[in-house]
C-alpha positions in Angstrom: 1.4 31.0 -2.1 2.2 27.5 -3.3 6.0 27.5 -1.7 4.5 29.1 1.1 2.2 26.2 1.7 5.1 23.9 1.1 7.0 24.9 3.6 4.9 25.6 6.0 3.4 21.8 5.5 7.4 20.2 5.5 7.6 22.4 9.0 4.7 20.5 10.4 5.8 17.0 9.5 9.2 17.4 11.3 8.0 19.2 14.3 5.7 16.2 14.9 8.5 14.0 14.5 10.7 15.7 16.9 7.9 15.6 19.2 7.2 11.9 19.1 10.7 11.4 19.8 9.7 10.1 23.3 7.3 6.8 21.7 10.5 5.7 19.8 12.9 4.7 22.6 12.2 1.2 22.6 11.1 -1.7 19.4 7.7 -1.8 20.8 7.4 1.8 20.6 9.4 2.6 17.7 8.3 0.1 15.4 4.2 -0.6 16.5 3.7 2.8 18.7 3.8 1.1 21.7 0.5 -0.8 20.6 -1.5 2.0 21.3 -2.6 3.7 18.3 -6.1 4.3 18.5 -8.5 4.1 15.7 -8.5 7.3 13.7 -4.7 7.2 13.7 -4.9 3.4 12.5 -7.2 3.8 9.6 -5.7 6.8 8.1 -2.3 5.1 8.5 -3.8 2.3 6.8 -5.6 4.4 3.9 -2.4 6.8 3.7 -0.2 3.8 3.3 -2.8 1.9 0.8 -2.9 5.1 -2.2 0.4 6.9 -2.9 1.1 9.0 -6.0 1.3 5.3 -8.1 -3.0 5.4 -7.6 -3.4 8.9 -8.3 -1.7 9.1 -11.0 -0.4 6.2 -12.5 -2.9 3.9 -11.8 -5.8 6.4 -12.6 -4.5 7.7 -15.5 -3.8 4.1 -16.9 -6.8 2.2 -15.9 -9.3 5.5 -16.1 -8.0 5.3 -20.2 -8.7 1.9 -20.4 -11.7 1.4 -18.5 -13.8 4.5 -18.6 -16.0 5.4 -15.8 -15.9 1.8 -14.9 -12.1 2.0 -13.6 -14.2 3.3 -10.0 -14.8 0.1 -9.6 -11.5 -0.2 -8.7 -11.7 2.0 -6.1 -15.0 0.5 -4.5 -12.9 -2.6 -4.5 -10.4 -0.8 -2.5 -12.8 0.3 0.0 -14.9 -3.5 0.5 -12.0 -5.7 -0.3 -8.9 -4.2 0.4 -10.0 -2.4 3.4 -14.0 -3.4 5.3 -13.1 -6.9 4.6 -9.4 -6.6 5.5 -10.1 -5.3 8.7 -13.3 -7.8 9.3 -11.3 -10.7 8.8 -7.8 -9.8 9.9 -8.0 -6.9 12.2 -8.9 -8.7 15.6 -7.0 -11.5 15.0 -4.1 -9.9 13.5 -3.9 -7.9 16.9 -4.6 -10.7 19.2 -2.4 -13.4 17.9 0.6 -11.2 17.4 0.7 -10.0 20.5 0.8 -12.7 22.3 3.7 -14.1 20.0 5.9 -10.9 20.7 5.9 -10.5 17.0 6.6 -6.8 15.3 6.8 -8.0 11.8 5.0 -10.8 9.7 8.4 -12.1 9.3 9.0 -12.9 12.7 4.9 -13.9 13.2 5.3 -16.5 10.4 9.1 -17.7 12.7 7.2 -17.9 15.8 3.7 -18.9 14.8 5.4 -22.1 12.7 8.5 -22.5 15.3 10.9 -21.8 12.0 13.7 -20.1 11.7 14.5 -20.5 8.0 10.6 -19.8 7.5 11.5 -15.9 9.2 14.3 -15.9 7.2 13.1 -16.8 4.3 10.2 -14.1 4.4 12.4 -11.4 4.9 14.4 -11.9 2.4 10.8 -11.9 0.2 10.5 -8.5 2.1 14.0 -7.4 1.2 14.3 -7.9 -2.4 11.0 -6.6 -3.7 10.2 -3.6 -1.4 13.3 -1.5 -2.3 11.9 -1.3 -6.4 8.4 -0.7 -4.5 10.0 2.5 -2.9 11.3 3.6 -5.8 8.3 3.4 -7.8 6.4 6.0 -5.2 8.5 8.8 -6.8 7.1 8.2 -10.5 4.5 10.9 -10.9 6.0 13.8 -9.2 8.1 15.2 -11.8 5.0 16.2 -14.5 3.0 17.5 -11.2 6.5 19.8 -9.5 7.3 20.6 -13.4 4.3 22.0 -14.1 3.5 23.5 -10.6 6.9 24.9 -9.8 9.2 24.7 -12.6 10.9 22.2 -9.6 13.7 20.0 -11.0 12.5 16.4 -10.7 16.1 15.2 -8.8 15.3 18.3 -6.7 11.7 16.8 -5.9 13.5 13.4 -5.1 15.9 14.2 -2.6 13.2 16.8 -0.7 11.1 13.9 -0.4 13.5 11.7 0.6 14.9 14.0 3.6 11.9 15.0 5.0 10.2 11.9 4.6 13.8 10.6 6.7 13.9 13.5 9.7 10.3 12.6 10.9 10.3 8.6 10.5 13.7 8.2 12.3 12.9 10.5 14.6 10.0 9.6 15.8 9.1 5.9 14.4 6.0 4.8 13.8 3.7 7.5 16.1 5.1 10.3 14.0 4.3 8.5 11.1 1.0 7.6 12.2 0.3 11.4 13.2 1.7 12.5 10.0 -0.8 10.5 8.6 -3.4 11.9 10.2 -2.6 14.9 8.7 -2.0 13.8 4.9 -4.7 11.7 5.1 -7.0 14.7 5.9 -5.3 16.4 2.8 -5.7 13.3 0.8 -10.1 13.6 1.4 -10.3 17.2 1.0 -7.7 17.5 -2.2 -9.5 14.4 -3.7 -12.7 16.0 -3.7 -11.6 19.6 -5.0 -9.9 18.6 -7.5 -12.6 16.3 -9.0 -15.1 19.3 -8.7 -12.7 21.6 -10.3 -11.9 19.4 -13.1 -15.4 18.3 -13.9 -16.6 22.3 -13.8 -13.9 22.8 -16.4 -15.8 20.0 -18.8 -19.0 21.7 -18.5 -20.1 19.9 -15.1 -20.8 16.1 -14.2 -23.3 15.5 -16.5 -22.1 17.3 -19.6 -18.4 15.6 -19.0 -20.5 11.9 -18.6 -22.2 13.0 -21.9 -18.8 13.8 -23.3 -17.3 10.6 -22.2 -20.0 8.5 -23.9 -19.3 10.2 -27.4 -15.8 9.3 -27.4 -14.6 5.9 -29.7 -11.2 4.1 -29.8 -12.2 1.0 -32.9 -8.8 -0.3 -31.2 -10.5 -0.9 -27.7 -14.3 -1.3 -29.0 -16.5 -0.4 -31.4 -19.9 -0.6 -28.5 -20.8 3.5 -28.7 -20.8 5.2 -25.1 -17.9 2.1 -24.0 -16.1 4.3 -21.9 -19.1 5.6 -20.1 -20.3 1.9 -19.2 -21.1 0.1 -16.4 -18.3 -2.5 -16.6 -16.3 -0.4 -19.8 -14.6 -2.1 -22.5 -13.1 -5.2 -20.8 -14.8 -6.8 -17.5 -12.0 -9.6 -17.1 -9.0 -7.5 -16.9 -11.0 -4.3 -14.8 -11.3 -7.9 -12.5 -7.7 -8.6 -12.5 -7.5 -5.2 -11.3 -9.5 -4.8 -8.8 -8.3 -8.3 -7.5 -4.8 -6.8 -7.9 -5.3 -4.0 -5.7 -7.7 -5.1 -3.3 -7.0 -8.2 -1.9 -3.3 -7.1 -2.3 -3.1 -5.5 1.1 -4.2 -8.5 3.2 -0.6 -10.1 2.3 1.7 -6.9 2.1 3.9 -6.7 5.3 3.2 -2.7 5.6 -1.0 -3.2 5.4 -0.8 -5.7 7.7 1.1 -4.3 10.4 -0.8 -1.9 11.2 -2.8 -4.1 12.4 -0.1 -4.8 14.8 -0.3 -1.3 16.7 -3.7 -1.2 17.3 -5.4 -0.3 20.7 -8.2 -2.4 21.7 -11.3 -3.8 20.2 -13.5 -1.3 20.2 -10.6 1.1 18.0 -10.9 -2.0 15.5 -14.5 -1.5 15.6 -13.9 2.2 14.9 -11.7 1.9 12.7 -13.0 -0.5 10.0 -15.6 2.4 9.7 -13.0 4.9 9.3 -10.9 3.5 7.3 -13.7 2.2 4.5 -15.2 5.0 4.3 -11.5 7.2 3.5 -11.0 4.3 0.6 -13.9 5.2 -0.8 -13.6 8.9 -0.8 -10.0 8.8 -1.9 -9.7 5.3 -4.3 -12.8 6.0 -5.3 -12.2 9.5 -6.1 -8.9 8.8 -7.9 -10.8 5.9 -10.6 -13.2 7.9 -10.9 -11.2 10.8 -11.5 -9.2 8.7 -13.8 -12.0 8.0 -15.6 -12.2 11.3 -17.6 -9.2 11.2 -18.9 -10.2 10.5 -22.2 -11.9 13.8 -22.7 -8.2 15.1 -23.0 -7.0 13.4 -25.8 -6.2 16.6 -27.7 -3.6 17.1 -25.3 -2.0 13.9 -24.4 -0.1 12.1 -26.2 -0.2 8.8 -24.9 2.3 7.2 -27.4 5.0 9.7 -26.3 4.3 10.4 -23.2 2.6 7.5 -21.4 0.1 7.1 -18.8 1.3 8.9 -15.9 1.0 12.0 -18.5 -2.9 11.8 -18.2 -3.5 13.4 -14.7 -1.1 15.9 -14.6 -2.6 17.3 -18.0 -6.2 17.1 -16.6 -4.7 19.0 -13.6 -2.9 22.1 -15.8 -5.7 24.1 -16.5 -6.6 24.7 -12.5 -6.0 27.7 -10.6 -2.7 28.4 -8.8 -4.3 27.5 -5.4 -5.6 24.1 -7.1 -2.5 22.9 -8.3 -0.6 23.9 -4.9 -3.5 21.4 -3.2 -2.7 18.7 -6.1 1.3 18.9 -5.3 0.8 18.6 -1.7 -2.0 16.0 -2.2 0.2 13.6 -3.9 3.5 14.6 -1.9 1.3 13.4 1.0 0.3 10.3 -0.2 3.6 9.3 -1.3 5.8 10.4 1.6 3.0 8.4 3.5 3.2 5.5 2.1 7.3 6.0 1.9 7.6 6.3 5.6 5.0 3.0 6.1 7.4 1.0 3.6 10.7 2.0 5.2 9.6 1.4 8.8 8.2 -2.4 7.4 12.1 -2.8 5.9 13.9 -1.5 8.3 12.3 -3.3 11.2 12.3 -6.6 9.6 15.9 -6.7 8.7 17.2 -5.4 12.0 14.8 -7.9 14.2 14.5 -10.8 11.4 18.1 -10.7 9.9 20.7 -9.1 11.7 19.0 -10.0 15.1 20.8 -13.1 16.8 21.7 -14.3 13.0 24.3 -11.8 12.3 24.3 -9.8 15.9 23.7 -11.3 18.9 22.4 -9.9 21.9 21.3 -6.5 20.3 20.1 -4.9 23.4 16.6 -2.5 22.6 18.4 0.7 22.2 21.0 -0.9 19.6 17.3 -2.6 17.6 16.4 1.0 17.4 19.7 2.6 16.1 20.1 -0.4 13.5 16.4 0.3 12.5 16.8 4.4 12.4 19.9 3.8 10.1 18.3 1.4 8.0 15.6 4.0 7.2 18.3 6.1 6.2 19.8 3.3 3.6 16.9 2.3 2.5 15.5 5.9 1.5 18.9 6.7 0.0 18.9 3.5 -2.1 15.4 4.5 -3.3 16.0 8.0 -4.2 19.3 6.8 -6.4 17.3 4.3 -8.1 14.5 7.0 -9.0 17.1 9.2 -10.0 18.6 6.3 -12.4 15.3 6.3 -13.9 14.3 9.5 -14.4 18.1 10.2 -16.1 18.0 7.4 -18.2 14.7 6.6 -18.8 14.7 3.3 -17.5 12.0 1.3 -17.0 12.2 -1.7 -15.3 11.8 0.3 -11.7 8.5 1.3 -12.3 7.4 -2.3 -13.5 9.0 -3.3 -10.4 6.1 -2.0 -8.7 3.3 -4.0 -9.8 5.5 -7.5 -9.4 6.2 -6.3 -6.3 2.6 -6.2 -4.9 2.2 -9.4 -6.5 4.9 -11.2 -5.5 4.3 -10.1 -1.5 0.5 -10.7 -2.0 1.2 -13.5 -3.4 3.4 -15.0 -1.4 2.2 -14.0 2.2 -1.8 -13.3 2.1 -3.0 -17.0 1.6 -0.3 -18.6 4.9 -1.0 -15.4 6.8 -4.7 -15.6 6.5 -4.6 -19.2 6.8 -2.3 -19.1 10.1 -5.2 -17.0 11.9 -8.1 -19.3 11.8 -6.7 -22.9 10.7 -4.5 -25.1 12.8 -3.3 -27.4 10.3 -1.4 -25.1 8.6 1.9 -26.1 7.8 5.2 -24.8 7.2 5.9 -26.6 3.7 2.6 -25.0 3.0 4.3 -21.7 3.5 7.4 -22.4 1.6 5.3 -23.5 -1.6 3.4 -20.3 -1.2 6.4 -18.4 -0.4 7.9 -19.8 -4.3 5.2 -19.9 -6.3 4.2 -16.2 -5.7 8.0 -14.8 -5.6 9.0 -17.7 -9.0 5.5 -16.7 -10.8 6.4 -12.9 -10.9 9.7 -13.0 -11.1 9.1 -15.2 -14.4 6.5 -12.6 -15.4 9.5 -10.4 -15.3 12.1 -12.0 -17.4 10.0 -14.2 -19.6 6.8 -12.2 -20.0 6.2 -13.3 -24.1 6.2 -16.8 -23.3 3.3 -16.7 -20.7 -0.4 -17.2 -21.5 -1.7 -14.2 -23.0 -4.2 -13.4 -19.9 -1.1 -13.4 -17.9 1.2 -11.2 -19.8 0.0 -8.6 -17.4 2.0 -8.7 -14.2 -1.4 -6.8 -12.6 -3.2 -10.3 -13.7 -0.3 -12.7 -13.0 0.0 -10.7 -9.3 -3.8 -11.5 -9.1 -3.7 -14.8 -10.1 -0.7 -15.6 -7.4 -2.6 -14.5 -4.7 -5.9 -16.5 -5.5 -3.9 -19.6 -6.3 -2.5 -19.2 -2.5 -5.9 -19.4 -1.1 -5.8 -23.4 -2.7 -2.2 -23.9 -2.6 -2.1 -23.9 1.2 -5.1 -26.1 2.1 -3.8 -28.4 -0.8 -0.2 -28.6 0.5 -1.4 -28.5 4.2 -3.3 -32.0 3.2 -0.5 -33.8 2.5 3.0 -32.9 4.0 3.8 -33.0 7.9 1.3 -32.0 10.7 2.6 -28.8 12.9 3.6 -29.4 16.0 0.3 -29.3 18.3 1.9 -28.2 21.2 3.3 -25.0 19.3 -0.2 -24.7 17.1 -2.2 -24.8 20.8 0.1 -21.9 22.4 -0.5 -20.0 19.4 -4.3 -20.1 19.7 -4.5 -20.2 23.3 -4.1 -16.6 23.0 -8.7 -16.9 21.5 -9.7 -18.6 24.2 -8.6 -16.3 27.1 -11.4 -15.1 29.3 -11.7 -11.7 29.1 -13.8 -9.2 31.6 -15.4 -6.5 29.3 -18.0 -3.5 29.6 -21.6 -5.2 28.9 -21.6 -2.1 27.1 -19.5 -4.2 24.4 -20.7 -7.1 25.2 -23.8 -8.9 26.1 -23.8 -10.9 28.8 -26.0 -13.9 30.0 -28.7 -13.5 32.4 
C-alpha cells in the first residue's frame, strides 16, 4: 500500500508537469507563470515553499524539546508574521512595483529599482552562495522517516527526490510547481492533522499527553514543575529569537517573495492572505505543536547519540502502516515543494542576473529558458551530492548551513526590499551596508562562533538579530550618504499613482 501510494503520487507530479509545458515557453511564463497565478495556487505555493521537512522534523523536534508546548508559538508566528503580515505589507506592492519594472527576481528589482548594476550583481551573488547549502539541507530528515517506512536506502531517497523533483520543474516552470503545490499543500493540511491525532491517541489522548508533559523535569533546562507544559516554556528570549527567525525571515528570502511576483490581481491578494494564514497555522502550527510532545519519548530517544532530527521519526514509529505511508509522503511533499521553489529562485536569477548581458549578450527568450531549465538541473545535482557527502561522512556543516542561510538572505534583503516599496529616500549605499552586515554577521557566526556574545552564539539568534538591525541600518545609512536619483525614484513609484477603473464592487466610489 505505501509504494503503491508513492508511485501513484510521483505519477501525478510529472504528468502535471508535462502538461504545463505550454506556460513555460517564455521568462514571464516560465519563471512567474505568466503573472497569472490566482490566489489558491499563490498561497499554497507560498505555505508549500515556507515548511519543508527542516520544520517538520528538524525544527519541531529541536525546538518542541526545548520549548515544550510553547515551541507553537512558533508556528502562530509563522502564520501572523511570516505570512498575514507578509502579504499585508508586501503583497500589493510587491506585485505592483515589479511589474512595472520588468523585474522576475529581487535581484534584478533591487538593479532596476536603484538604477545599479553592481547592486543586481551583487545580490545575486548573496542568492548564489547561500541557497545551494539551503537546498541541501531540505534532504536532512528523510533518511530516519524512508528507513523506518521502507527499509529505503537514504542515497536512494536522495536521488528520487532529486529526479522527480527535476522532470516537473523544468518541464513545466513555475505553473507546474505552483499546481504541484496545490496538491502537496493539500497533503501537508490533511497529514498534519492525522498524524497529530494519531500520535496524541497513542499517549492516552490530548489531555492525558498535556498531563504527561507537565510531569516531565530536565534540572539542566529548569527546575519550575510543569516547564514544558507552560505558556512561554523554559526560555522566552531565545523561543523570541525563534520565532523572529522564522517569521519575519520570509519577507527577505528571494523564493517567499517572488511569489509575490506571479500573482493575478488584487482581489487574489485579497484571497490569498486568507488562504495562506490560515494553511500556516494548520501546518506550522501543527508541526510546533506536534513537536512539542516530544519529550514524552525520552525512553526512546537518545538525543546525545542521535540528535534532534531523531525526535519525530520516533514519535511517528509506533503508527499504523497507512500513517506512516501519509508521514513519508507528507514530508516528501513539503520538501520537494520547497526544492522546486528554491531551484526556480537560483536558476532564474543566475541566467537573467549573471549570465544575462554580463557573460551572454543578447540571450533571446527561448535561450533565458534553456539556460534556466539546465540550471535547475545543476543546481539539484549539486544539492543531492552535497546531501550525499553528508549523510556518508557525517558531516555537519551542510545542515548548519541552513539556518545561516535564512539569516544571511533575511538579513541581507528584507530591511532594503521592504524599505524600497514605501520610502523614496532609499539609497543604494544603504543596500550595500545591508547587503554586508547580514552576509559578514553570519558568515562570522560560522567560522568564529565562540568568540561572539553568548546570546549570539546561536546562528537562529544572530539570523534574527541581522534582520531587525536592517530595519535601522537602512533609514540610518539612507540619512547620510547620497540622495537617489529622483527621476529614477519617481518612475519607480509612478507605477501607485496610476488611475485605475475598478468594480465598485471592490471599491467604493464617491457620490
Amino acid at each position: 500500500m505505501k509504494l503503491a501510494l508513492l508511485i501513484l503520487y510521483f505519477l501525478v507530479l510529472i504528468g502535471i508537469g508535462l502538461y504545463c509545458r505550454r506556460h513555460s515557453t517564455d521568462v514571464d511564463g516560465f519563471v512567474l507563470g505568466g503573472r497569472s497565478v490566482g490566489p489558491w495556487l499563490t498561497a499554497f505555493a507560498y505555505g508549500t515553499s515556507y515548511f519543508s521537512a527542516v520544520v517538520f522534523v528538524g525544527y519541531a523536534g529541536q525546538f518542541g524539546w526545548r520549548y515544550g508546548i510553547a515551541a507553537t508559538w512558533a508556528g502562530i508566528g509563522n502564520a501572523l508574521i511570516g505570512s498575514l503580515m507578509a502579504w499585508f505589507i508586501l503583497g500589493r506592492r510587491t506585485r505592483i512595483m515589479s511589474q512595472h519594472l520588468d523585474s522576475a527576481t529581487m535581484p534584478q528589482f533591487f538593479g532596476k529599482r536603484f538604477g545599479s548594476n553592481a547592486l543586481k550583481i551583487g545580490a545575486s551573488m548573496i542568492i548564489f552562495i547561500f541557497m545551494i547549502p539551503y537546498t541541501a539541507s531540505l534532504y536532512n530528515g528523510l533518511s530516519r522517516l524512508f528507513g523506518m517506512a521502507f527499509g529505503i536506502n537514504y542515497s536512494v531517497c536522495i536521488l528520487t527526490m532529486a529526479v522527480l523533483t527535476a522532470i516537473y520543474v523544468v518541464a513545466g516552470g513555475y505553473m507546474a510547481t505552483a499546481i504541484n503545490d496545490f496538491i502537496q499543500g493539500m497533503v501537508m493540511l490533511v497529514g498534519i492533522v492525522a498524524v497529530i491525532y494519531a500520535v496524541l491517541e497513542s499517549k492516552g489522548g490530548f489531555m492525558t499527553a498535556l498531563d504527561g508533559l507537565a510531569r516531565v523535569t530536565d534540572e539542566k533546562v529548569a527546575t519550575t514543575p510543569g516547564i514544558f507544559a507552560s505558556f512561554f516554556g523554559p526560555d522566552p528570549l531565545n523561543l523570541l529569537f525563534v520565532v523572529i527567525l522564522t517569521s519575519l525571515g520570509t519577507w527577505g528570502l528571494p523564493q517567499m517573495v517572488q511569489k509575490f511576483y506571479a500573482i493575478k490581481n488584487e482581489q487574489s491578494i485579497q484571497k490569498g492572505t486568507i488562504i495562506s494564514t490560515m494553511f500556516a497555522f494548520v501546518v506550522a502550527g501543527g508541526c510546533y505543536f506536534l513537536g512539542g510532545f516530544g519529550r514524552l519519548f525520552s525512553d526512546q530517544v537518545d538525543i546525545a547519540r542521535e540528535g534532534f532530527d531523531s525526535i519525530v521519526p520516533t514519535m511517528l514509529s509506533g503508527l499504523s502502516s497507512g500513517m506512516i505511508a501519509l508521514v513519508v509522503i507528507l514530508v516528501l511533499s513539503a520538501s520537494m515543494s520547497t526544492l522546486s521553489s528554491l531551484v526556480i529562485a537560483s536558476s532564474s536569477t543566475l541566467t537573467l542576473d549573471l549570465i544575462k548581458d554580463n557573460l551572454v549578450k543578447n540571450m533571446s527568450q527561448s535561450k533565458q529558458v534553456l539556460f534556466m531549465r539546465g540550471l535547475i538541473v545543476v543546481f539539484i545535482a549539486i544539492s543531492a551530492v552535497l546531501a550525499l557527502i553528508q549523510y556518508s561522512s557525517s558531516v555537519n556543516f551542510i545542515a548548519q548551513l541552513m539556518g545561516i542561510s535564512w539569516g544571511a538572505m533575511a538579513g541581507a534583503f528584507l530591511a532594503p526590499f521592504m524599505y524600497s516599496l514605501y520610502w523614496k529616500k532609499v539609497t543604494t549605499a544603504s543596500c550595500w551596508a545591508c547587503f554586508l552586515f547580514g552576509t559578514v554577521l553570519m558568515t562570522a557566526n560560522m567560522l568564529i562562533r565562540p568568540e561572539f556574545p553568548p546570546i549570539m552564539q546561536s546562528p537562529i539568534n544572530s539570523g534574527a538579530i541581522a534582520m531587525l538591525a536592517g530595519l535601522i541600518i537602512v533609514p540610518v545609512v539612507s540619512a547620510f550618504t547620497a540622495k537617489p536619483d529622483k527621476d529614477l525614484v519617481d518612475n519607480a513609484f509612478a507605477c501607485y499613482e496610476k488611475e485605475m477603473t475598478v468594480p465598485q464592487s471592490v471599491a467604493l466610489g464617491k457620490k
